[in-house]
C-alpha positions, 0 to 999 in steps of 0.5 A: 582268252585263249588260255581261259578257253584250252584248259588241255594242255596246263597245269590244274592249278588254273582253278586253284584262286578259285577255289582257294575262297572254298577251302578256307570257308570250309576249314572256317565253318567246321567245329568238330564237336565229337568223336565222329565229327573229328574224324570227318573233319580229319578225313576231309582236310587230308582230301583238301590237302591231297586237292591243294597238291593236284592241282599243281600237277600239269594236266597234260600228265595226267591220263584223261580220266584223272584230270577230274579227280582234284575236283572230286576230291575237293567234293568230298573233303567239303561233304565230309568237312561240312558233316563234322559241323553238326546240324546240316547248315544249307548256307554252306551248300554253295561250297559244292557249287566252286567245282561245279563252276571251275570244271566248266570252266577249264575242263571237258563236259564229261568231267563236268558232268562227272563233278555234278553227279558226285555233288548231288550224291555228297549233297544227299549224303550230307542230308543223309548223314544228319538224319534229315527225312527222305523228302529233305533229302530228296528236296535238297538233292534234286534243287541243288542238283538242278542248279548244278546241271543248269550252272555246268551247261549254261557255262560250257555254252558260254565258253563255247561261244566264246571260244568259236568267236575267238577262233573267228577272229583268229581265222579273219586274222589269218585270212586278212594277213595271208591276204596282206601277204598275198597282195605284197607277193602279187603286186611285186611281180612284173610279168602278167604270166608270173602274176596269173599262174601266182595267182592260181597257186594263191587261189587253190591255196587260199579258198580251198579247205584246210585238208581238202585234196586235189586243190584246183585253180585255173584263168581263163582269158576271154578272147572273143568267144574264146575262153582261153587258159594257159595259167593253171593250178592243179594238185591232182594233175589234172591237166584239162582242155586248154580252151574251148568256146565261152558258150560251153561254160555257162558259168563262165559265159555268165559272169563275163556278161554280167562282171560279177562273181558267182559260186555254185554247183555244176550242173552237167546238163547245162555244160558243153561236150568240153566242159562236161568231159572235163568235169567228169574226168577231173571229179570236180562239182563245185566252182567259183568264178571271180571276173578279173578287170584290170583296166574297167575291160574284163579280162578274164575269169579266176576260177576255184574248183572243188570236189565233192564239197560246195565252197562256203561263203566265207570261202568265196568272200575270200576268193573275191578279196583274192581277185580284187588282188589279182585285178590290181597286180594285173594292171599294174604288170599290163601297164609295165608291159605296156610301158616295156613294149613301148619303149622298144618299139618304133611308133611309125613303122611299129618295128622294134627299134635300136633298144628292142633290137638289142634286147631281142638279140641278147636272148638267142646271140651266143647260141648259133651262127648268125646274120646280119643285115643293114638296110637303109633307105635311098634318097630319103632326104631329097623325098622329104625335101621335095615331097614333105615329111608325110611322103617320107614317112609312108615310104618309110612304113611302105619299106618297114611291111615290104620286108618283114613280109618277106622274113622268115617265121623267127627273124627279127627286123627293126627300124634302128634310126631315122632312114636305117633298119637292120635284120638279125637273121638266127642260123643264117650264112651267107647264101640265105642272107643274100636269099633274104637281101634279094626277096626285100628288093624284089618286094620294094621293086613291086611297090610304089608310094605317092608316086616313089619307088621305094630304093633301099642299099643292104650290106650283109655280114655274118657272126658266128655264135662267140661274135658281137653284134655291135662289130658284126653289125659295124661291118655289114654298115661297110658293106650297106655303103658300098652298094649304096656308092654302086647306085643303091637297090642291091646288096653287098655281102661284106668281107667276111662273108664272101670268103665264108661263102667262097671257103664254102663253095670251094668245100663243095668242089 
């Protein structure tokens, strides 16, 4: 169907069967009978001749304005062959009609509309020839005329309809493959932020027109009142307000109420003081606004932008597939986050636990200096024999907000085993990890649970930034053992620590 419908770009011996049944009717029906008839039919078979070799030549050689000439030449070699028969025969006229045809079929309007021209003259000149009167030629010209212009444009309509239907499968091909793609990409990242700033890429990429400039794509998550977007595609660099109250975005305040999908024009009038800035400032007239709920709770909204042009249907149909896409990757990276943070997390105190510590760690170890704290709990055993499991565990969560209360913005405290917790603290020595140490106990000395004064022994050790947790940690337990055998409710800096500290203090003399 595709090599039916773009005749451009090969050979013109595509219509050569066609035509082929014409010629051979036309070197059948002609008897030269005289001088003149044998010389039209000596004329017209070296035209067919010169036809049989054009068309055999690639179209794409050929300039444009001789991409015709085959079929005009065959017009004339079948007017002059048809001439040396004798009496005008009007069953042969329809020979005319086979390059009227094949030159709607495989060539551009301009050469059907120069081929139905030459056939009018050669069927008026044939009638002509022969003597025939003013109004047989008339007649003729004009009934075969008309069905010549009639067959030309009823095909060229045809085979352009054929060809937008094709060229709307090809495009739904193209839209369903690059969505398929798409759903593979987005469902394989593992991270929200990766899936949401994929997903605006994805979007300006997929909904915007082929050719359009400055494509633009951004998520909003909806935060209370809030529309929030840190995730953000933007070919013109752009960058616009990061977030502003959801009531000075009516379309975006629309679709979170409703959980439907829209598309329109913007109306600046309706827009708030943020919004209307950042249109005028970005040129942006047109959006979509795609709701994304991953979990049956709107999360937030995918929207297009576009500039100077109204996104089609087809466009935003396109958009809404995209974010049923987006919804389902969504979840799937919610759900593995979930999953994630819960496996690092201790369910009673909400701390990390001994795997998140672990993790968390990894990422700024081996950068700077550190310390270590080991934190366990005093008498846990006789408060849970003596009081119940429900009172040890409150103590527990009693000593877990005590003390990250009291840790400084980027240190990481963690419930590490049942009565134990430690403390990773980033660019600390000895001296601000005994500052820490005592701040837990003055916290825990101010609390009381069910009646228990919450008591905990703290061993302290410090790394530099080529130590290892595990050994570092190993020593400030040495330490945590010692305070605990002086009675508990105090810390002890290990080692290590205290020549750090006394080397330091003796620099300082």
């Amino acid at each position: 169907m595709a090599t039916f419908l773009d005749g451009s770009d090969r050979p013109l011996r595509q219509g050569l069967p066609f035509l082929a049944l014409a010629v051979v009717a036309d070197l059948c029906a002609a008897i030269p009978s005289g001088p003149r008839e044998i010389g039209s039919f000596a004329v017209g078979t070296a035209l067919l001749a010169l036809v049989c070799v054009g068309f055999f030549i690639p179209a794409r050689r050929l300039p444009a304005y001789l991409e015709p000439l085959p079929s005009c030449l065959y017009v004339i070699s079948a007017a002059l062959i048809i001439a040396s028969m004798g009496p005008f025969q009007t069953g042969m006229i329809p020979i005319f009609l086979a390059p009227v045809m094949w030159t709607a079929l495989y060539q551009r309007r301009w050469h059907s509309a120069l081929v139905v021209g030459l056939t009018i003259l050669a069927i008026s000149g044939v009638s002509w020839w022969e003597n025939d009167s003013l109004a047989d030629v008339i007649r003729r010209g004009a009934f075969w005329g008309a069905s010549s212009v009639v067959l030309s444009v009823a095909t060229h309509a045809l085979r352009g309809r054929l060809g937008r239907a094709v060229a709307e499968r090809e495009e739904l091909l193209r839209q369903a493959d690059a969505l398929s793609q798409a759903a593979q990409h987005l469902t394989s990242l593992r991270q929200p932020d990766a899936v949401l700033s994929e997903a605006c890429l994805l979007a300006a990429e997929m909904v915007s027109p082929p050719g359009v400039p400055s494509r633009r794509a951004k998520y909003f998550q909806i935060e209370g009142d809030q529309a929030v977007s840190d995730w953000e595609f933007d070919e013109g660099k752009n960058k616009a307000t990061s977030s502003y109250p959801l009531r000075e975005n009516p379309y975006l305040e629309e679709v979170v109420r409703t959980g439907r999908p829209a598309v329109g024009a913007y109306d600046l009038d309706a827009a708030g003081p943020a919004l209307r800035e950042n249109l005028l400032r970005t040129g942006t007239t047109h959006g979509a606004w795609i709701p994304i709920s991953p979990n049956g709770t709107i999360h937030g909204v995918l929207t297009v932008s576009a500039r100077g042009v109204a996104i089609s249907d087809d466009l935003f149909a396109r958009a809404v597939s995209l974010g049923q896409i987006v919804e389902l990757a969504l979840a799937n990276a919610l759900a593995l986050q979930t999953s994630a943070r819960e496996a690092a997390t201790d369910p009673l105190t909400g701390l990390s636990n001994r795997r998140g510590f672990e993790m968390a760690v990894a990422q700024v170890q081996g950068r700077r200096p550190f310390a270590v704290l080991a934190i366990d709990v005093d008498g846990l055993k006789q408060v849970n024999d003596r009081l119940g499991h429900a009172t040890g565990d409150a103590v527990l969560i009693a000593i877990a907000e005590s003390a990250a209360r009291v840790m400084r913005r980027g240190d990481l405290l963690a419930r590490i085993g049942g009565d134990e917790f430690a403390s990773f603290l980033v660019d600390a020595g000895p001296e601000g990890a005994a500052r820490a140490a005592a701040r837990i106990l003055d916290a825990l000395a101010e609390s009381k649970v069910k009646g228990v004064a919450p008591s905990v022994s703290i061993g302290i050790a410090c790394g530099s930034p080529d130590s290892e947790l595990l050994a570092t940690l190993t020593e400030a337990d040495a330490a945590m053992y010692v305070a605990k055998r002086q009675g508990g409710q105090a810390y002890v800096l290990a080692a290590s620590a205290l020549g750090a500290a006394a080397a330091r203090a003796e620099a300082s003399r």
